[in-house]
N, CA, C and O atoms as a GROMACS GRO file, in nm:
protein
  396
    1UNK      N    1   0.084  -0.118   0.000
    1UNK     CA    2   0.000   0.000   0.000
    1UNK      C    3   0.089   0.124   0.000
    1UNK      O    4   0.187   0.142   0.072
    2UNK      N    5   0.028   0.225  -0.110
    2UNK     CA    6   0.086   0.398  -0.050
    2UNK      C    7  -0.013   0.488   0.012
    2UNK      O    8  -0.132   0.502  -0.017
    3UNK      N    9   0.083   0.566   0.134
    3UNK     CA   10  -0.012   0.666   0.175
    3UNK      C   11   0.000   0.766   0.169
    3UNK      O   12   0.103   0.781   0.234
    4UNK      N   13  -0.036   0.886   0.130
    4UNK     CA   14   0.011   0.997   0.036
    4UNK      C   15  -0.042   1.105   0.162
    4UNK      O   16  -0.163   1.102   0.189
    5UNK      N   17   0.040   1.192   0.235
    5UNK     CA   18   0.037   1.285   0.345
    5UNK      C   19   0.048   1.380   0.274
    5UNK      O   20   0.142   1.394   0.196
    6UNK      N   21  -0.075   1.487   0.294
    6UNK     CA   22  -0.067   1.642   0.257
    6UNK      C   23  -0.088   1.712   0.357
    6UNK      O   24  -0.144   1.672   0.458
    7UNK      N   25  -0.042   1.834   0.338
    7UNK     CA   26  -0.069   1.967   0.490
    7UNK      C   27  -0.078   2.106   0.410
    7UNK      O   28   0.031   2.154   0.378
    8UNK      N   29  -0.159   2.156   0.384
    8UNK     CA   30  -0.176   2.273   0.314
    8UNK      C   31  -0.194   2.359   0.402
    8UNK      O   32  -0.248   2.322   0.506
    9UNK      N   33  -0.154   2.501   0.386
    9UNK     CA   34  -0.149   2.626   0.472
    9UNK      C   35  -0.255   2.733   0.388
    9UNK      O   36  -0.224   2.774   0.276
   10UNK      N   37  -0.340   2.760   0.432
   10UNK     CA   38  -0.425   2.814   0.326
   10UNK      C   39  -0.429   2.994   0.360
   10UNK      O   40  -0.418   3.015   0.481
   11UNK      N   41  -0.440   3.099   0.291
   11UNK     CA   42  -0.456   3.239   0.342
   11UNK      C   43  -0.554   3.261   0.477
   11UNK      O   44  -0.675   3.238   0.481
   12UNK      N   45  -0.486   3.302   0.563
   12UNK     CA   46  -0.599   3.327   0.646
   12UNK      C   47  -0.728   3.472   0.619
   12UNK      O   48  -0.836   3.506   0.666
   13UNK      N   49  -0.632   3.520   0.516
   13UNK     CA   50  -0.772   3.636   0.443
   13UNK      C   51  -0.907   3.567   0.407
   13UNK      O   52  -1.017   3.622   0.420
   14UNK      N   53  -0.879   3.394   0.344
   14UNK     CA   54  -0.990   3.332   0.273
   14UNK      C   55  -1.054   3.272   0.383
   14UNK      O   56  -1.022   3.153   0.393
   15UNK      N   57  -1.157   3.324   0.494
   15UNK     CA   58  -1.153   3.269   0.576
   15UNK      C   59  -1.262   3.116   0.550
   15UNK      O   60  -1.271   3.029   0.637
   16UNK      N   61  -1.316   3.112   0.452
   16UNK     CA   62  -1.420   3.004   0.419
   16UNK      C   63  -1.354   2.932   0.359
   16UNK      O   64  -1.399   2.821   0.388
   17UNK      N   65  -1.245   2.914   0.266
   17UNK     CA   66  -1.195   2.839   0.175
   17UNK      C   67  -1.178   2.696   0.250
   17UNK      O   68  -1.228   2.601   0.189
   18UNK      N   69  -1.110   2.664   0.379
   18UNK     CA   70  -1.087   2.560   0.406
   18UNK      C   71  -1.195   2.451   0.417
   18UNK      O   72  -1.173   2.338   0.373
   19UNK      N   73  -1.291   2.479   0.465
   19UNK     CA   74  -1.427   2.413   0.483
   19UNK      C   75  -1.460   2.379   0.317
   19UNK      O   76  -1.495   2.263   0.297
   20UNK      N   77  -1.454   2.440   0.233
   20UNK     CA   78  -1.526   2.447   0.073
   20UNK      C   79  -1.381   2.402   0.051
   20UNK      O   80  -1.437   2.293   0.054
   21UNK      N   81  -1.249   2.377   0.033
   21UNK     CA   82  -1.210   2.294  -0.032
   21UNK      C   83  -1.174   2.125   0.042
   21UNK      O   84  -1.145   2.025  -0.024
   22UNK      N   85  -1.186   2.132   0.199
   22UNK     CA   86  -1.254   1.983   0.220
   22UNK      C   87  -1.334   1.928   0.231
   22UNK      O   88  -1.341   1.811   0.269
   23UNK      N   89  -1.454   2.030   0.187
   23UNK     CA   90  -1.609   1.961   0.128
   23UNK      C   91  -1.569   1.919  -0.004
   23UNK      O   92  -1.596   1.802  -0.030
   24UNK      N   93  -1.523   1.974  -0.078
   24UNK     CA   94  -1.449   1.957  -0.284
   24UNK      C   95  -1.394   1.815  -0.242
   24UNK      O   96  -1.460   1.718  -0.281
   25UNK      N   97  -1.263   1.790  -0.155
   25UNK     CA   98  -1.206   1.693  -0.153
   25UNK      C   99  -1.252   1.556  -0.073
   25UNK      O  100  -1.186   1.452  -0.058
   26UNK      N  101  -1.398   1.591  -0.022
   26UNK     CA  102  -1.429   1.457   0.041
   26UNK      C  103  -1.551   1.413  -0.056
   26UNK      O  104  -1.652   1.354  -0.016
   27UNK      N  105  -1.528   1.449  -0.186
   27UNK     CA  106  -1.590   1.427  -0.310
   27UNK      C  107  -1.554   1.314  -0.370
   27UNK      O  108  -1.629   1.231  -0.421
   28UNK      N  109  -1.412   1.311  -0.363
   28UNK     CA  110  -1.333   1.226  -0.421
   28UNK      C  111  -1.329   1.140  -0.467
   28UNK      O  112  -1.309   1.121  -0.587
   29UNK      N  113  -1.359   1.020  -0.336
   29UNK     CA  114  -1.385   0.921  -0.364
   29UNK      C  115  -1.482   0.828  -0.427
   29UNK      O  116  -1.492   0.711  -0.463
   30UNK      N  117  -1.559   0.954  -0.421
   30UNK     CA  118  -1.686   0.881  -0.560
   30UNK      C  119  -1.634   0.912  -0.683
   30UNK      O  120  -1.715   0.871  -0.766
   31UNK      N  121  -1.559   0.954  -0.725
   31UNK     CA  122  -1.493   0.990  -0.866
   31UNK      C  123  -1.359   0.940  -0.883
   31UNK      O  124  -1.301   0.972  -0.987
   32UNK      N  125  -1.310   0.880  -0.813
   32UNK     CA  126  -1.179   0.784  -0.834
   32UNK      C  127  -1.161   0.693  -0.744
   32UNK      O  128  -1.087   0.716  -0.648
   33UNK      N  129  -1.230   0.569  -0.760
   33UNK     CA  130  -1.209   0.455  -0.721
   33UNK      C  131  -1.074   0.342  -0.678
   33UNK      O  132  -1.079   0.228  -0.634
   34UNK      N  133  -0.948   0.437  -0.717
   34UNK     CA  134  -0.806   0.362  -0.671
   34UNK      C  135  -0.820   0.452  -0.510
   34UNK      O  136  -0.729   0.418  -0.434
   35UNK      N  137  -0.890   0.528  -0.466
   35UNK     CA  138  -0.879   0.567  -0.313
   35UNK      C  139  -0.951   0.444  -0.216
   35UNK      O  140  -1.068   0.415  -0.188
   36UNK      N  141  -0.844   0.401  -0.189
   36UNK     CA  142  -0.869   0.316  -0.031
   36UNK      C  143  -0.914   0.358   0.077
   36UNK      O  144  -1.025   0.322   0.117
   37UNK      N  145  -0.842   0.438   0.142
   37UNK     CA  146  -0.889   0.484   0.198
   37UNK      C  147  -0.871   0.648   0.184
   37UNK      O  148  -0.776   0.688   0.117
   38UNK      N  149  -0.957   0.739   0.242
   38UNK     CA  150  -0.928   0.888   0.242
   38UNK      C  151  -1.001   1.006   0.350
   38UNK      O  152  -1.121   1.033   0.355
   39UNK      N  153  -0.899   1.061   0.430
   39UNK     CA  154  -0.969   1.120   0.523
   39UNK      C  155  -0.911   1.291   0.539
   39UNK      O  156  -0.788   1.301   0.543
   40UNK      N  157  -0.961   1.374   0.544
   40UNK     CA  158  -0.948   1.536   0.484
   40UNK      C  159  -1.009   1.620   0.596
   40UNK      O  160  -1.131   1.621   0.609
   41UNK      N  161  -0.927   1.692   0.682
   41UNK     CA  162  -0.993   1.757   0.763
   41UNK      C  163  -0.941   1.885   0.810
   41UNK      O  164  -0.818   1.885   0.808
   42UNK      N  165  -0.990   1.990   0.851
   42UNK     CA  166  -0.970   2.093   0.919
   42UNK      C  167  -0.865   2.100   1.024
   42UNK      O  168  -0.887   2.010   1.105
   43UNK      N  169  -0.759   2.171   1.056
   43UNK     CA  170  -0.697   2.238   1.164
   43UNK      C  171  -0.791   2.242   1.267
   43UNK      O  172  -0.884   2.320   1.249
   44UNK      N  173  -0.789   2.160   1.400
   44UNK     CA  174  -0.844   2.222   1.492
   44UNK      C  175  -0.782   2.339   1.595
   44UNK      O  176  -0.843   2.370   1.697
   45UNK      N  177  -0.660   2.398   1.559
   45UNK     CA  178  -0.622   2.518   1.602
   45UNK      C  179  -0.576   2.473   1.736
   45UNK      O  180  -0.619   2.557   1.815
   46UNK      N  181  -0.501   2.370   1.807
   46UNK     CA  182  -0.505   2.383   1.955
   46UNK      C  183  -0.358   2.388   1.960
   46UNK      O  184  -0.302   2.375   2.069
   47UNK      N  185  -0.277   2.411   1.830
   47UNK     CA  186  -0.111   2.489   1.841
   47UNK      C  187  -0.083   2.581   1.717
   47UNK      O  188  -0.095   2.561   1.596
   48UNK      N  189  -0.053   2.658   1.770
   48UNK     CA  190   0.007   2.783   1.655
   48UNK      C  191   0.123   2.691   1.546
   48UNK      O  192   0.175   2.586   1.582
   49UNK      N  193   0.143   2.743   1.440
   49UNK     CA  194   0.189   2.726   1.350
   49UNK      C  195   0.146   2.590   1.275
   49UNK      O  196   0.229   2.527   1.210
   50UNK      N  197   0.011   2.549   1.286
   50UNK     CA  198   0.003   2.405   1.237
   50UNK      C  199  -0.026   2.489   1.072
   50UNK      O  200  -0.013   2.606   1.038
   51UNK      N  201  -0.068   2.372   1.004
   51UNK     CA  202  -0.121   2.349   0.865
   51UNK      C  203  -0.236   2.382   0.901
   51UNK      O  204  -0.257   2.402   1.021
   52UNK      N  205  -0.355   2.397   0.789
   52UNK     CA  206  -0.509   2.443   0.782
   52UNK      C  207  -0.552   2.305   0.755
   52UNK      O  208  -0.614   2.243   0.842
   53UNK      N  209  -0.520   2.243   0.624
   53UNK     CA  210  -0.598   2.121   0.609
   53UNK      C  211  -0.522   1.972   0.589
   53UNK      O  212  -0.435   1.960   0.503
   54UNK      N  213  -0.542   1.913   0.635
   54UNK     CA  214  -0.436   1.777   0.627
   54UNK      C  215  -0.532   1.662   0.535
   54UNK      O  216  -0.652   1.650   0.558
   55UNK      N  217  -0.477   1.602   0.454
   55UNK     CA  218  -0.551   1.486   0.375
   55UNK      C  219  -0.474   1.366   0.361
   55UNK      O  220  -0.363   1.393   0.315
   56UNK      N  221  -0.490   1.242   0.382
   56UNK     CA  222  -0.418   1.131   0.426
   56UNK      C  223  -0.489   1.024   0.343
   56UNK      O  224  -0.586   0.977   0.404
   57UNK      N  225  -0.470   0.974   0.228
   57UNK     CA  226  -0.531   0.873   0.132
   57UNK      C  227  -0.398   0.772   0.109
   57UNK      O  228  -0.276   0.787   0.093
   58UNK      N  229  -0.504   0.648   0.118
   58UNK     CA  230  -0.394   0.555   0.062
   58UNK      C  231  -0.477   0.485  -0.022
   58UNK      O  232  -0.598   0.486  -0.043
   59UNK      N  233  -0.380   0.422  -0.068
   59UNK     CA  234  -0.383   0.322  -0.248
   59UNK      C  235  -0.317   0.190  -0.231
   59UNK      O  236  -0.244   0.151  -0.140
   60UNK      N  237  -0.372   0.111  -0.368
   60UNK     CA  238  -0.282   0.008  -0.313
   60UNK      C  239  -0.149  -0.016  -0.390
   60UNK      O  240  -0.086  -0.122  -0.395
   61UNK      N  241  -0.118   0.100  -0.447
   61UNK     CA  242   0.007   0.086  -0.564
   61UNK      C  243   0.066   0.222  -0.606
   61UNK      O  244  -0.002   0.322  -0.581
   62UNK      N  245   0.178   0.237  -0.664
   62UNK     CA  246   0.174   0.378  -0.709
   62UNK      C  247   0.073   0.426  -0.818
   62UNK      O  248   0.011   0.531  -0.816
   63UNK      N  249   0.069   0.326  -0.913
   63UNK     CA  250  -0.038   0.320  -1.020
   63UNK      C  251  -0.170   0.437  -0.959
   63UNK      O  252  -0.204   0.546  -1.006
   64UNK      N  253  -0.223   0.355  -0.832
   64UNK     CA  254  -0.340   0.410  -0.771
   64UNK      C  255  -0.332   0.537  -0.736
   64UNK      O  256  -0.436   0.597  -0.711
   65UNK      N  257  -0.201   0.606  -0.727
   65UNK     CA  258  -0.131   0.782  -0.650
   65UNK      C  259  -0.148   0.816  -0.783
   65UNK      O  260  -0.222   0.909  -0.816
   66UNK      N  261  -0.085   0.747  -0.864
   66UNK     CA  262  -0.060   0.868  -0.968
   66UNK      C  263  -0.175   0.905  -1.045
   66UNK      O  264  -0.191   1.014  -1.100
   67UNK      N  265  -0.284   0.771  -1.047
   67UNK     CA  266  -0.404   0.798  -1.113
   67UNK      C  267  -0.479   0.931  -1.049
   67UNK      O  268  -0.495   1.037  -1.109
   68UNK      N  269  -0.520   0.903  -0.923
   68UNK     CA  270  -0.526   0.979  -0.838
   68UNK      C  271  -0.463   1.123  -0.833
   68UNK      O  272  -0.539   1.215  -0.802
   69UNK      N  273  -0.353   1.147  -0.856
   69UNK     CA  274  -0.263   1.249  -0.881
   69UNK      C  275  -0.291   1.328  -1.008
   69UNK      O  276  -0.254   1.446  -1.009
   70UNK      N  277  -0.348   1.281  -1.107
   70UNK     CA  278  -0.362   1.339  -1.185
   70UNK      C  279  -0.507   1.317  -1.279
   70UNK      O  280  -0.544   1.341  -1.394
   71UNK      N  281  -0.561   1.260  -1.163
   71UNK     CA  282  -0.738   1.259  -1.216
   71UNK      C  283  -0.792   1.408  -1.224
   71UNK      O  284  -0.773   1.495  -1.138
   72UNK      N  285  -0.856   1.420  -1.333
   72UNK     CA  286  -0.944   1.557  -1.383
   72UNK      C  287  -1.019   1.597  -1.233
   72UNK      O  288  -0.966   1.699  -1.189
   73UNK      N  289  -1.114   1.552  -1.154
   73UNK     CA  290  -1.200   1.583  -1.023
   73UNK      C  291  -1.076   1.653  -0.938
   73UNK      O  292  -1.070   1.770  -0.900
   74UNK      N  293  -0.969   1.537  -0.918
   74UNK     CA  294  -0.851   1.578  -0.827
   74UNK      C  295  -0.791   1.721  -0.902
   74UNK      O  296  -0.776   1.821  -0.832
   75UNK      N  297  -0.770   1.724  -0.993
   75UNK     CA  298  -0.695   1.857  -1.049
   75UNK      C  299  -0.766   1.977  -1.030
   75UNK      O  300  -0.709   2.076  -0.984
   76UNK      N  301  -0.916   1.978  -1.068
   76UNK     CA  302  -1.008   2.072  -1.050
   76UNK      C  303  -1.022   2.147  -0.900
   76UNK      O  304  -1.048   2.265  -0.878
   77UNK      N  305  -0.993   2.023  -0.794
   77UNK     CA  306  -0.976   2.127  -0.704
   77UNK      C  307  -0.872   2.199  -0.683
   77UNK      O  308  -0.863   2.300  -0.613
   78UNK      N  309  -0.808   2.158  -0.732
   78UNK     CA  310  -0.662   2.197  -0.692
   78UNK      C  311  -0.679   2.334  -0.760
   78UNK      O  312  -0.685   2.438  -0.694
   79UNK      N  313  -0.686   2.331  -0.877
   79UNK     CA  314  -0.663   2.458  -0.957
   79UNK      C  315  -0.799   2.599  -0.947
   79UNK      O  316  -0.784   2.719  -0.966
   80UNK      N  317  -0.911   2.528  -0.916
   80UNK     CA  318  -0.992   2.635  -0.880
   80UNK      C  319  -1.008   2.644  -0.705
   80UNK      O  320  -1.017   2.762  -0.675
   81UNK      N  321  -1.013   2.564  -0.597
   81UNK     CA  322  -0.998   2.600  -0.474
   81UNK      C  323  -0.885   2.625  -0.434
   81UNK      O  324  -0.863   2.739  -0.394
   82UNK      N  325  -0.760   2.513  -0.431
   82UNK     CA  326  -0.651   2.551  -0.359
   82UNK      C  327  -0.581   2.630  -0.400
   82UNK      O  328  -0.555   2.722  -0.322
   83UNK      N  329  -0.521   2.633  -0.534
   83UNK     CA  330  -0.403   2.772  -0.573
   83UNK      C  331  -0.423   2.883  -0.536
   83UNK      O  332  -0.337   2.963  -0.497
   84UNK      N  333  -0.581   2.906  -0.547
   84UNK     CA  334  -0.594   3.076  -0.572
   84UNK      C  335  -0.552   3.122  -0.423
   84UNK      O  336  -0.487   3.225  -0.410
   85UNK      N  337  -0.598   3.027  -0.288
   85UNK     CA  338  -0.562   3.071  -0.176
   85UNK      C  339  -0.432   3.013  -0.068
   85UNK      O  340  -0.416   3.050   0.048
   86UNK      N  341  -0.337   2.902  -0.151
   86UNK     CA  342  -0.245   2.838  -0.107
   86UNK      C  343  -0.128   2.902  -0.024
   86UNK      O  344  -0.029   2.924  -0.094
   87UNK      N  345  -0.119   2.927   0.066
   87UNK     CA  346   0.008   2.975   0.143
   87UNK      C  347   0.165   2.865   0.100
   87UNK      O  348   0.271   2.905   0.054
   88UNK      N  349   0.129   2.734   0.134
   88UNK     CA  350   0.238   2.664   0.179
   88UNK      C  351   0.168   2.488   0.156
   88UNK      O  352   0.079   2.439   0.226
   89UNK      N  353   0.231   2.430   0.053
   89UNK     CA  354   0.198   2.282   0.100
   89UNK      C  355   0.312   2.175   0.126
   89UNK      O  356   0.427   2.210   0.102
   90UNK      N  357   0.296   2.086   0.160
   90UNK     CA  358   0.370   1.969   0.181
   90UNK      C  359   0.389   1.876   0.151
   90UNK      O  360   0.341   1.888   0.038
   91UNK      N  361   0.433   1.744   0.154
   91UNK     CA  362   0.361   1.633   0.156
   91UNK      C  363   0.500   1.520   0.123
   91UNK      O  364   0.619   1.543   0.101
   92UNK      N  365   0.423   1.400   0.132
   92UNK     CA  366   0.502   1.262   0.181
   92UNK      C  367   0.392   1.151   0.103
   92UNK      O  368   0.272   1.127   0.120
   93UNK      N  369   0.496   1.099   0.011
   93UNK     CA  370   0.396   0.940  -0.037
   93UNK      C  371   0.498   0.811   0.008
   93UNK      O  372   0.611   0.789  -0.035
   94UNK      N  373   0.427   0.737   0.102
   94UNK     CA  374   0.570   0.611   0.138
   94UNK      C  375   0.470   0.517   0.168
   94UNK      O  376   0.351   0.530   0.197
   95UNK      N  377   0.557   0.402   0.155
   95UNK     CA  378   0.504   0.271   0.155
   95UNK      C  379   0.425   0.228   0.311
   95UNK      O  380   0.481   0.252   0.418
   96UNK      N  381   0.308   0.171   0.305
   96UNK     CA  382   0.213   0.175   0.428
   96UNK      C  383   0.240   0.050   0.482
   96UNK      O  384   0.168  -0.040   0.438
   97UNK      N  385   0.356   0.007   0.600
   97UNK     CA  386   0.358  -0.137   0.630
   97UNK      C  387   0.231  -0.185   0.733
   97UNK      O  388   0.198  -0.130   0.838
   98UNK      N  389   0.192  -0.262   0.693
   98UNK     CA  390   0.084  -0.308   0.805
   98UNK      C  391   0.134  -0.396   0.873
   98UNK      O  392   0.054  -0.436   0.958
   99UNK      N  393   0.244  -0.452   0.875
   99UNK     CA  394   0.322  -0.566   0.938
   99UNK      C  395   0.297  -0.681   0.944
   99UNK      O  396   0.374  -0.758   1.000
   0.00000   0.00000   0.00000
């Protein structure tokens, strides 16, 4: 399995954006079926300097990331919610041992 770690920092001017782009991204998975699992959520604010939105999906292959990575639904948010208000992102794709 891969599990693909994101942390996006979003403008704090946009103060709605975060909610409306992890409502966009918990779309997902009805529109690309290589997501295993996928879970997208809000900053709950209880330390300064965190990230705004964190999203944590895994696959069972790279095949499944990259489809994923570059599915039309997945791009769309990206390019109409996240860019316009993106501070800072991150992220990590590594192999998921279940042991």
């Amino acid at each position: 399995m891969i599990r693909h770690v994101v942390l996006l920092t979003i403008d704090p001017s946009a103060p709605t954006a975060p909610q409306v782009i992890v409502e966009a991204l918990r779309e997902l998975p009805a529109a690309i079926p290589e997501l295993r699992s996928y879970e997208v959520g809000v900053d709950l604010g209880l330390a300064d300097g965190n990230a705004t939105v964190a999203v944590v999906a895994d696959f069972d292959d790279v095949d499944g990331y990259t489809t994923y990575r570059d599915h039309p639904a997945h791009r769309a948010v990206i390019e109409e919610l996240i860019s316009p208000v993106l501070v800072a992102r991150t992220a990590v794709q590594h192999h998921l041992d279940r042991g």
